[in-house]
C-alpha positions, 0 to 999 in steps of 0.5 A: 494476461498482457491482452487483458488491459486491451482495448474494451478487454475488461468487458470482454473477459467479464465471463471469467468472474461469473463462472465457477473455476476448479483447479485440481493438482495431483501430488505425493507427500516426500513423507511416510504421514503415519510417521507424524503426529499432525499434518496440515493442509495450509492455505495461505491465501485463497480468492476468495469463496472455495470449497477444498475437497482431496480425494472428494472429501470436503475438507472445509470451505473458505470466503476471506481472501485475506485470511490464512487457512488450515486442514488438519488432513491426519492426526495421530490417530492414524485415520483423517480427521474429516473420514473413516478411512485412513491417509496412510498412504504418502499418494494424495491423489488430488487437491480441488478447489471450487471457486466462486464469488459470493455475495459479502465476502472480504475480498479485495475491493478494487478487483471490482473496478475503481475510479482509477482502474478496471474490473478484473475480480481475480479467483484462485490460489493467490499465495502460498500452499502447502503441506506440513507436518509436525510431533509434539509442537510446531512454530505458527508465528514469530515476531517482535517489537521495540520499546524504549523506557525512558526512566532507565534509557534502555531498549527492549524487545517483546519476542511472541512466539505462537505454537501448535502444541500436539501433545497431550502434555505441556513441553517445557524447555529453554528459548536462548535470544543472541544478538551478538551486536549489541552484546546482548544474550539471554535464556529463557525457562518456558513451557508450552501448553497444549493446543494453540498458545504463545510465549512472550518474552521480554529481552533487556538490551545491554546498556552498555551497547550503543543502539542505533535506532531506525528511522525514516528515510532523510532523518537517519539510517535504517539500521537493523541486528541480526538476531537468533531465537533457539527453541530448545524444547525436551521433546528432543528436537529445537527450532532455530529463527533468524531475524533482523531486529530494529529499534525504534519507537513511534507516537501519534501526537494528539494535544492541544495546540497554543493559539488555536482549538481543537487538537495536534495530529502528527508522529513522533518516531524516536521521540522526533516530530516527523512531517510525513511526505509520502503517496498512496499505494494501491495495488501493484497489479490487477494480477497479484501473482505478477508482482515480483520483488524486483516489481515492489523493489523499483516502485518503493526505491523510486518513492524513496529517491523522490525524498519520501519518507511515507506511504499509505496503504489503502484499505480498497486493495490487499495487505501487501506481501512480506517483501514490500514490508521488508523493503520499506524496513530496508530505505525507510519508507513509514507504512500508515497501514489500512485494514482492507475495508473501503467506501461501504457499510459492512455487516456484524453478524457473528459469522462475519465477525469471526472471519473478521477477527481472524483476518486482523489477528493474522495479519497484525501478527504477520506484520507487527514486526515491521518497524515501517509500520507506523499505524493501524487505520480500521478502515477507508472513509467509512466514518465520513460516509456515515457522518456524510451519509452517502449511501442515503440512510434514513434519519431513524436509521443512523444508530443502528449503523453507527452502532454497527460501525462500532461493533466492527471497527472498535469492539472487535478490530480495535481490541484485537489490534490492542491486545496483539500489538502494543508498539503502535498507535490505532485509529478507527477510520480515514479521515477521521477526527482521531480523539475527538472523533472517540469523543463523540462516539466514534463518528464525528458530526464532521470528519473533515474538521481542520482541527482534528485529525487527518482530511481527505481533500479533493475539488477539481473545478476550482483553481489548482494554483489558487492555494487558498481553495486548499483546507489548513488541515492537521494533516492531509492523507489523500489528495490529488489530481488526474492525468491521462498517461503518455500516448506511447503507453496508450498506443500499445493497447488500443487502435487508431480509431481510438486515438481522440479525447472524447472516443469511446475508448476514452470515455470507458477508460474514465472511471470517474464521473466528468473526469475528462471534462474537468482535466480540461476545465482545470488546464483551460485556467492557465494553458490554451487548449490544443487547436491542431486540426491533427487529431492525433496531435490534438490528443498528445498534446492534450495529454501532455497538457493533462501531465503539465496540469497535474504536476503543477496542481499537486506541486502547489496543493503540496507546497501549501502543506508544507509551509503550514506546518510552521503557522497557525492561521485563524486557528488553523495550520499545523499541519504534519503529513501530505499523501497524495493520491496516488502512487502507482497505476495499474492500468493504461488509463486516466488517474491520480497516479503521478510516479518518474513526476516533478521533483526538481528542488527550483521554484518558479513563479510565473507572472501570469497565467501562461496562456496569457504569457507574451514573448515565449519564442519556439525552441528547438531543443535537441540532446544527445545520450550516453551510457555510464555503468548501468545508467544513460545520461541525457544531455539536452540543449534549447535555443530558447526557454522551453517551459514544461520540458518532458522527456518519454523514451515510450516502451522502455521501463525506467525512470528520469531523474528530473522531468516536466522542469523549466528548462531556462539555460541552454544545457541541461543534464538528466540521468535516465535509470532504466529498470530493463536492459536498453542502450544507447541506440534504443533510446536515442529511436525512442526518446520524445521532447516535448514542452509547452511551445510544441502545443498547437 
């Protein structure tokens, strides 16, 4: 998989996604199935449009990638469900899935290719597979949620359980919750009913405990209590869940504001306002199967380290496995949670609705007990792009789909969100005007309106540092800059012939139109181009320049949001969120990602454009690299101020405390931590300095 991101590879190995792929597997059951009542085939996850066959019998066929499936392989009956002849025998002989891509199928969008990343439509299994079996009633999901009632200043607990009940007659039993913590335990008479049903309980926390709630990182501690739910039932045998329960509540804040129209747009958690100051996150991985724990674990601890306390999860990618939620619950990492529809128009026949509202009623259920989750957002710039009409619809055209926008993301998302999940707020699209977007239908005539709701803000050839360019939005949930990445993770996939600014290997990796074009217009309002008649040090110190750029543009668009959150200016201002575009890469090319970036707490302010600046001598700057436990401490010395001082140790993975400063004293300390075994001598070969009197 390594070789996929090579050179034009994602051209060369397009053949993959247009074939149609079986994967086969031979198995015994470590169980007698005549000896159950049930027994399921479950999926839970497969890319995308399959047909699932054992021993050559259809058992059904699947097209959302996003949805949990389930055979009935045997019922109590003693024969399958789907043949005359019995599944007696514990030897299924083969499992087979067809694969294939069809045409509107709910997959993940940017496997097709993105701005900011390549083409590699995955197919197959992509999580877990299994068989299980069950008597008399079986577990499907289990979660719970918070509440906090002010008039008795008391914490509860809504506890869902949704059960499969094979028997013909309702089981009655008895559900005990102890959380030992907070003094709390109480039992409960329930009865199950046959087929598909849930049990909601409502747990009162002991008042004389003290609750410690949950909250976002740099506010509070993330605390979390143990918690065991027993399911005592007179069919004889009982389940017992374990699971951590977090108390904290959370408000999406949309009211008038004193000295200005139009309407607040930020959240109270735990009844404190919040400014949200975070990413975007796209996939970890072309290849999901890659991404481990320790994967998620290093990205999200870095984002926490760098003083984030949020992330949005954008709806072009896939809703993330359960470590990634379990992580942000653990350091505080706020979750602004898309469903997974971007940038397009989508159908409403009934049976896109149906896998639809499966989709939403898996995942909410799966994820609704995560307390990182602050929103449920129906989707990516889908409102803007009919407001805006990007996909060119003919006037006499524009309510059908908008009344097709509604029918998916109002009467069929948002009602489900409503009735599944109680804890926290909707809204129907990214940006979006929130209540006044409701107001006018649910698309507004101006999705942007820096009065309403959240912006998405993007503008490449106007001067980044001129922060007047920049909107006094509500609050802004995408915006950014590209850069190229280090020339030592683009040497590992490509060939000498590659190593110029504008060679094709260059321009196919530029996935956004102009992109290379614009880099170098925005670095020419401050910085000299690179002059060396070298080209391959013409092409680092081009990069470099990229990195300079993009750090300093965010550094300022970010900053400008920040001081407006405390004024109202012409009527605008209040501004409470900043996630910039984006987090993570996912390939060795240009994009918005910025991760290991600018963090340190000194501003600067240069008084003049630096290509202007006069005086700036050529340091000489040298350091030296020691260990300490399980982290490498650089120590650097300059001869003489060194702006846009970068640090790159090449292959070895891990991260800078501080990186692309200002170095104005002679000595400056930064801590390496690396995220794979390395030493002292592997670093000291690989480290690169490099700052802006290096560039020729």
């Amino acid at each position: 998989i390594c070789n996929y991101f090579k050179l034009f590879n994602d051209v060369t190995y397009r053949w993959i996604s247009l074939d149609n792929w079986t994967y086969s597997r031979t198995f015994k059951t470590p169980f007698d199935v005549r000896k159950w009542q049930k027994v399921n085939l479950v999926f839970e996850g497969v890319d995308t449009v399959a047909q699932i066959l054992i021993n050559n019998i259809t058992l059904g066929r699947t097209d959302n990638m996003f949805n949990r499936y389930v055979s009935t392989v045997f019922c109590s009956e003693g024969a399958s469900v789907f043949s005359s002849k019995p599944f007696c025998a514990e030897h299924f002989q083969c499992i087979q899935i067809h694969i294939k891509i069809g045409p509107r199928v709910q997959k993940e969008q940017c496997s097709f290719s993105w701005d900011w990343g390549p083409s590699f439509p995955t197919q197959g299994i992509w999580k877990d597979v299994r068989i299980e079996a069950y008597n008399d009633y079986h577990l499907i999901y289990f979660s719970l949620t918070s509440f906090f009632e002010k008039s008795a200043q008391q914490w509860s607990l809504e506890i869902e359980s949704i059960f499969d009940v094979v028997s013909s007659k309702p089981i009655a039993g008895l559900v005990t919750v102890n959380i030992p913590k907070l003094q709390t335990r109480q039992t409960f008479s329930v009865k199950l009913q046959p087929g598909e049903g849930s049990i909601v309980l409502l747990v009162n926390i002991n008042k004389s405990s003290t609750v410690e709630a949950w909250w976002p990182n740099g506010h509070g501690k993330q605390t979390g209590y143990n918690m065991t739910t027993t399911f005592i039932m007179e069919a004889g045998y009982q389940i017992e869940k374990s699971s951590k329960a977090y108390f904290r509540t959370v408000e999406l804040v949309q009211e008038p504001i004193p000295g200005s129209p139009g309407l607040s747009f930020y959240f109270r958690i735990n009844g404190r306002p919040i400014f949200i100051k975070g990413s975007n996150w796209i996939p970890a991985d072309s290849f999901q199967d890659r991404v481990t724990y320790d994967t998620l674990w290093l990205l999200l601890k870095s984002a926490a380290d760098a003083n984030m306390n949020a992330l949005r999860v954008w709806g072009g990618g896939v809703y993330e496995q359960d470590e990634f939620y379990d992580i942000c619950d653990e350091i505080g990492i706020m979750i602004w949670q898309d469903f997974m529809f971007a940038c397009a128009l989508y159908p409403t026949d009934q049976y896109y609705l149906e896998s639809i509202r499966a989709e939403v009623s898996h995942q909410v259920r799966r994820l609704k007990s995560h307390p990182s989750i602050i929103l449920w957002s129906g989707n990516n710039e889908n409102e803007a792009a009919i407001a805006s009409n990007w996909f060119s619809i003919p006037y006499a055209d524009r309510e059908v789909y908008i009344k097709d926008y509604v029918m998916l993301y109002v009467k069929n998302i948002r009602e489900i969100v409503l009735t599944e999940d109680k804890s926290r707020p909707f809204i129907a699209s990214s940006p979006t005007n929130g209540l006044e977007s409701v107001k006018e239908g649910w698309v507004s005539q101006n999705p942007y309106d820096t009065h309403y709701g959240d912006t998405h803000f993007y503008d490449y050839s106007s001067d980044c540092w001129n922060w007047t360019v920049y909107p006094k939005t509500r609050f802004a949930s995408e915006y950014g800059f590209q850069s190229w990445p280090s020339f030592s993770t683009i040497e590992k996939i490509s060939s000498t012939e590659d190593w110029s600014y504008t060679s094709n290997f260059s321009l196919h990796r530029q996935h956004h139109e102009n992109g290379n074009d614009q880099m170098l217009q925005q670095i020419g309002y401050h910085f000299k181009l690179p002059q060396s008649t070298d080209p391959i040090k013409k092409l680092k110190d081009t990069i470099y320049l990229t990195q300079v750029m993009q750090a300093q543009c965010i550094k300022t668009e970010t900053e400008f949001y920040r001081f407006s959150q405390s004024e109202i200016i012409k009527g605008e201002g209040h501004t409470m969120g900043a996630l910039y575009w984006q987090l993570n890469d996912i390939w060795q090319a240009p994009s918005w990602a910025s991760l290991g970036g600018l963090q340190s707490p000194t501003n600067h302010h240069f008084l003049s454009s630096l290509k202007d600046a006069v005086g700036l001598e050529k340091s000489h700057i040298s350091a030296s690299v020691s260990q300490q436990d399980d982290i490498y401490i650089f120590v650097l010395h300059t001869t003489a101020i060194a702006p846009f001082v970068s640090l790159d140790v090449g292959s070895i993975k891990g991260r800078f405390s501080d990186n692309g400063f200002l170095m104005t004293e002679q000595k400056k300390v930064v801590v390496f931590y690396p995220w794979e075994p390395t030493c002292v001598e592997e670093l000291e070969k690989s480290l690169t300095l490099t700052s802006l009197v290096d560039v020729v």
